[in-house]
N, C-alpha and C positions, 0 to 999 in steps of 0.2 A: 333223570328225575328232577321234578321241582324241589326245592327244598325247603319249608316253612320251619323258620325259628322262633320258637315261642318260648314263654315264662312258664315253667312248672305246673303252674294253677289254672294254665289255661288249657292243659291237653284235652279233657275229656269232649269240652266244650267244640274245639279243634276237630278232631276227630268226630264228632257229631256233623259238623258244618261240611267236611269231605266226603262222609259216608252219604250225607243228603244229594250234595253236588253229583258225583260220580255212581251214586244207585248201587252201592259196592260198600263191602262189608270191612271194615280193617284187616289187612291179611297179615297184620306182624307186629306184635308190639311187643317191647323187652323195653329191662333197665341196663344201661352200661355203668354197672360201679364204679368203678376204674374216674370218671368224669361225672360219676352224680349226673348222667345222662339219660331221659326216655325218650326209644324210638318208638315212631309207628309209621307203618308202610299203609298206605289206600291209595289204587290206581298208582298212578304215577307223579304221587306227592310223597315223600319221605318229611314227616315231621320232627322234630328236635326241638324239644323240651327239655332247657335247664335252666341254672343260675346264667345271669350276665356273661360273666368274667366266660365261663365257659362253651355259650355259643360264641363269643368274641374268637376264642382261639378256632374252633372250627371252621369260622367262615372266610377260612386263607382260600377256600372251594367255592369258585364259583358254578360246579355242576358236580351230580354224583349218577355215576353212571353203574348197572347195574352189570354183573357179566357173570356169564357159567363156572369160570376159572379164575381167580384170583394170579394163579400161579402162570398162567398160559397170556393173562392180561399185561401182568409186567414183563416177561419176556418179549412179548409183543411188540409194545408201546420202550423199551428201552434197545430195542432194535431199528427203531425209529427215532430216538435221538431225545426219547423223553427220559427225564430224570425221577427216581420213586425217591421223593422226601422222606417219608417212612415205609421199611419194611412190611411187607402183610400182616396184619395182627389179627386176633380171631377178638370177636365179641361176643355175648352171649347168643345172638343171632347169628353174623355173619364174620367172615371173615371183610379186613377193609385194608385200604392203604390211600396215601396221597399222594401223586404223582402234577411234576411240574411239565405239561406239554413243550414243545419247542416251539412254541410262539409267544412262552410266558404264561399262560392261564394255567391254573393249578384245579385238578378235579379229587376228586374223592372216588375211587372204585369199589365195589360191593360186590360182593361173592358170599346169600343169602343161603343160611343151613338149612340141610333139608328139618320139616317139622316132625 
Protein backbone atom coordinates (compact mmCIF):
# COMPACT_ATOMS: atom_id res chain seq x y z
CA UNK A 1 0.00 0.00 0.00
CA UNK A 2 0.89 3.75 -0.45
CA UNK A 3 1.04 5.44 2.64
CA UNK A 4 -0.15 9.24 2.72
CA UNK A 5 0.81 11.04 6.09
CA UNK A 6 -1.22 13.92 6.74
CA UNK A 7 -2.17 16.52 9.71
CA UNK A 8 -5.52 15.74 11.48
CA UNK A 9 -7.61 18.56 9.78
CA UNK A 10 -6.82 17.41 6.64
CA UNK A 11 -8.37 13.76 6.44
CA UNK A 12 -11.85 14.41 5.21
CA UNK A 13 -10.41 16.58 2.62
CA UNK A 14 -7.79 13.56 1.87
CA UNK A 15 -10.20 11.06 1.61
CA UNK A 16 -12.31 13.07 -0.72
CA UNK A 17 -9.31 13.63 -3.05
CA UNK A 18 -8.70 9.37 -3.24
CA UNK A 19 -12.22 8.55 -3.36
CA UNK A 20 -12.39 10.96 -6.57
CA UNK A 21 -8.98 9.44 -7.90
CA UNK A 22 -9.60 5.79 -7.50
CA UNK A 23 -13.76 5.95 -8.20
CA UNK A 24 -13.99 3.90 -4.72
CA UNK A 25 -15.52 4.54 -1.72
CA UNK A 26 -13.39 4.52 1.79
CA UNK A 27 -13.39 0.92 2.77
CA UNK A 28 -11.92 1.50 6.46
CA UNK A 29 -11.73 4.23 8.62
CA UNK A 30 -10.98 3.98 12.54
CA UNK A 31 -9.23 5.88 15.32
CA UNK A 32 -6.14 4.44 16.95
CA UNK A 33 -6.24 5.85 20.56
CA UNK A 34 -3.44 4.37 21.81
CA UNK A 35 -1.40 7.20 19.12
CA UNK A 36 -4.08 9.77 18.76
CA UNK A 37 -4.11 8.02 15.39
CA UNK A 38 -6.81 8.15 12.14
CA UNK A 39 -6.78 5.55 9.55
CA UNK A 40 -8.51 5.24 6.43
CA UNK A 41 -8.04 2.61 3.72
CA UNK A 42 -9.28 3.62 -0.27
CA UNK A 43 -7.76 1.28 -2.93
CA UNK A 44 -4.37 0.94 -2.20
CA UNK A 45 -3.69 4.21 -0.22
CA UNK A 46 -3.62 3.75 3.55
CA UNK A 47 -3.89 7.36 4.98
CA UNK A 48 -2.60 8.38 8.44
CA UNK A 49 -3.70 11.29 10.10
CA UNK A 50 -2.08 12.66 13.27
CA UNK A 51 0.00 15.00 15.32
CA UNK A 52 3.61 15.50 13.93
CA UNK A 53 5.55 13.88 16.57
CA UNK A 54 3.44 10.89 15.96
CA UNK A 55 3.47 10.29 12.07
CA UNK A 56 7.36 10.93 12.70
CA UNK A 57 7.59 7.75 14.92
CA UNK A 58 5.56 5.70 12.34
CA UNK A 59 7.47 6.53 9.34
CA UNK A 60 10.53 3.99 10.47
CA UNK A 61 8.10 1.96 7.30
CA UNK A 62 8.86 2.64 4.20
CA UNK A 63 5.80 0.17 2.86
CA UNK A 64 2.79 -1.45 4.55
CA UNK A 65 1.84 -4.48 3.26
CA UNK A 66 -1.49 -5.78 3.61
CA UNK A 67 -1.82 -9.88 4.33
CA UNK A 68 -4.63 -12.48 5.42
CA UNK A 69 -2.44 -13.67 8.54
CA UNK A 70 -0.76 -11.50 10.78
CA UNK A 71 0.46 -14.61 12.59
CA UNK A 72 1.38 -16.82 9.30
CA UNK A 73 3.18 -13.40 8.01
CA UNK A 74 5.83 -13.22 10.76
CA UNK A 75 6.49 -16.84 10.80
CA UNK A 76 7.03 -16.55 7.36
CA UNK A 77 9.23 -13.51 6.98
CA UNK A 78 11.42 -14.56 10.20
CA UNK A 79 12.04 -17.91 8.56
CA UNK A 80 13.55 -15.90 6.11
CA UNK A 81 15.98 -13.94 8.27
CA UNK A 82 13.63 -11.02 8.84
CA UNK A 83 13.45 -9.53 12.31
CA UNK A 84 9.69 -8.28 13.82
CA UNK A 85 10.63 -5.06 15.75
CA UNK A 86 7.24 -5.23 17.27
CA UNK A 87 5.16 -8.11 18.31
CA UNK A 88 1.62 -8.26 16.42
CA UNK A 89 -0.83 -5.78 18.16
CA UNK A 90 -4.39 -5.48 17.30
CA UNK A 91 -5.86 -1.98 16.59
CA UNK A 92 -9.27 -1.00 16.47
CA UNK A 93 -9.33 -2.27 12.80
CA UNK A 94 -6.46 -4.54 12.35
CA UNK A 95 -4.12 -6.34 13.64
CA UNK A 96 -0.19 -4.72 12.80
CA UNK A 97 3.31 -5.21 13.42
CA UNK A 98 6.79 -3.93 11.98
CA UNK A 99 9.14 -6.01 10.66
CA UNK A 100 12.92 -5.11 9.65
CA UNK A 101 13.63 -7.13 6.08
CA UNK A 102 17.17 -8.49 5.75
CA UNK A 103 18.18 -6.05 3.55
CA UNK A 104 17.60 -3.29 6.02
CA UNK A 105 14.06 -1.78 4.88
CA UNK A 106 11.49 -1.80 7.68
CA UNK A 107 7.78 -2.41 6.56
CA UNK A 108 4.59 -2.37 8.51
CA UNK A 109 2.17 -5.57 7.97
CA UNK A 110 -1.60 -5.38 8.32
CA UNK A 111 -3.98 -8.06 9.05
CA UNK A 112 -7.53 -5.99 8.46
CA UNK A 113 -10.60 -7.22 10.91
CA UNK A 114 -13.34 -8.51 9.41
CA UNK A 115 -16.24 -5.75 9.50
Amino acid sequence: MVRVDIETSEMNKTIQFYEELYQEKCKARFHYDDLNLELAMISHVLIMAGDTETRKELAIASATFVVDSIQEAKNFLEERGAVCLTEPRQTPGSWIMFVKHPDGSIAEYVQPLPH
